[in-house]
N, C-alpha and C positions, 0 to 999 in steps of 0.2 A: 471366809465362808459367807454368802449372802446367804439373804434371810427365808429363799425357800430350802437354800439346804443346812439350813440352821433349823426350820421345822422339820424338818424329813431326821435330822442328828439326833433331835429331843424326842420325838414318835418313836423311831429305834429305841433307843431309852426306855421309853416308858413298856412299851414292845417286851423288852429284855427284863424288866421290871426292878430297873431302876430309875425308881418313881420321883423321887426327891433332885437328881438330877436331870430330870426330865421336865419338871413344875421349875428350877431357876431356867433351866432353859428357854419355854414358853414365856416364864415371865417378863424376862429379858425382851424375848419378839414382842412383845403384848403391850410394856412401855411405849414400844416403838409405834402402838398403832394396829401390830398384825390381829388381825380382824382371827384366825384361825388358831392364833397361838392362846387366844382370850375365850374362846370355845372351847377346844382343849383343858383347859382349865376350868372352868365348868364341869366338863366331863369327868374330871376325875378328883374334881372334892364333891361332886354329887353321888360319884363309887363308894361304897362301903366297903369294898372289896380291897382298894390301895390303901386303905389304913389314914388316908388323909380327908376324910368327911368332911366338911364343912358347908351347910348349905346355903347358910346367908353370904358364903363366900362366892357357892355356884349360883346363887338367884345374882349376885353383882355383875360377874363375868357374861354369863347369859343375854342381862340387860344390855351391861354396854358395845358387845357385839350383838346383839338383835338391833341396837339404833345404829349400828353400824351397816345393817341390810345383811346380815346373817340370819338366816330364814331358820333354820333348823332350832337355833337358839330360840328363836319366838315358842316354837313350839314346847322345849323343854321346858321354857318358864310357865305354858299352860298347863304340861304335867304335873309340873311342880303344886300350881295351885290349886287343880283341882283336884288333886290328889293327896292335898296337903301334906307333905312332903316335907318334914322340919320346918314347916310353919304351917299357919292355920289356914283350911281349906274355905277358898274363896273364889267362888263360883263366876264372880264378875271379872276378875281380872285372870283368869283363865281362857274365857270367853276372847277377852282383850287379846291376848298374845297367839289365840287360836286362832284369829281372824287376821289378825298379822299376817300369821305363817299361812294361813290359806290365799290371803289375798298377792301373795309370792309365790302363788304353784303350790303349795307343801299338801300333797294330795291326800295326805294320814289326817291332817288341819283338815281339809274340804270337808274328809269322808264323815271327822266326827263332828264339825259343826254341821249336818246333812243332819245326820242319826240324832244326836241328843238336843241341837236348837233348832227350830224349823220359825222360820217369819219371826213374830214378837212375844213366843212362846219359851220358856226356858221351862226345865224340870228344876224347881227347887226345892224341898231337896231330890234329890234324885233318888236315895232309896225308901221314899214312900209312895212314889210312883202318881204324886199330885201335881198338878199344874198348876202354873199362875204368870199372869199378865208380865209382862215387863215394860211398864208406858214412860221407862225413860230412855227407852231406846240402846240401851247398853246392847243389847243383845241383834242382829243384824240387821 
C-alpha cells in the first residue's frame, strides 16, 4: 500500500469510527514525514467527541505541519490561541499563526485578521471593546 492509500485506509477508519486504528495509522504516515497524516492528528486529539483529547498533543501536530506549509493548520493553532483552547488564551501568537494562514490564501485567516486587527491596532482585550497601540509590531 503506498502512503496515499494508506491515508485514504486510516480516514476510512476514522470515517467508521475506529478511531485508535486510525491515529496508529496516521502516525505511522506522520513518522514518515506525511505533512496530512500529522494534521489529521491534530484534528482528532483537538475533537472531544473521539474520546482521544489531547490539546498539547494537537497544538504539536498543528505546529509541525503548519512549518511544513500546511495552511489550514496555521489557522487551527490561531483558534486554538485565541480562543484559548486547553491552554491559555494569547492574543499575540494567534495573531502569528493567523497571518501565517492568511498570508497562504486561507481567506477565513484574511477575513478575520481584516475584522478584528486593522494596521498596528489590536483589540486587547477584545471583550472590553478597548483599544491599544501595538509599537512592537507583532500585529501586521
Amino acid at each position: 500500500m503506498n502512503e496515499q492509500e494508506s491515508f485514504e485506509h486510516s480516514s476510512h477508519l476514522l470515517a467508521r469510527g475506529q478511531t485508535l486504528f486510525a491515529i496508529k495509522g496516521f502516525e505511522i504516515l506522520a513518522k514518515s514525514g506525511h505533512v496530512p497524516s500529522l494534521f489529521k492528528l491534530g484534528d482528532i486529539f483537538l475533537d472531544d467527541k473521539a474520546g482521544f483529547k489531547d490539546v498539547e498533543e494537537a497544538k504539536r501536530c498543528f505546529e509541525s505541519s503548519a512549518d511544513k506549509g500546511h495552511v489550514e493548520s496555521a489557522f487551527r493553532l490561531g483558534l486554538i490561541f485565541d480562543n484559548g483552547i486547553g491552554t491559555k488564551q494569547d492574543y499575540t501568537l494567534a495573531a502569528k499563526w493567523y497571518k501565517k494562514a492568511a498570508s497562504h490564501g486561507h481567506k477565513e485567516a484574511q477575513l478575520f485578521l481584516k475584522c478584528v486587527f486593522h494596521a498596528n491596532w489590536t483589540l486587547i482585550p477584545r471583550q472590553t471593546g478597548q483599544f491599544r497601540r501595538s509599537d512592537a509590531g507583532v500585529l501586521v
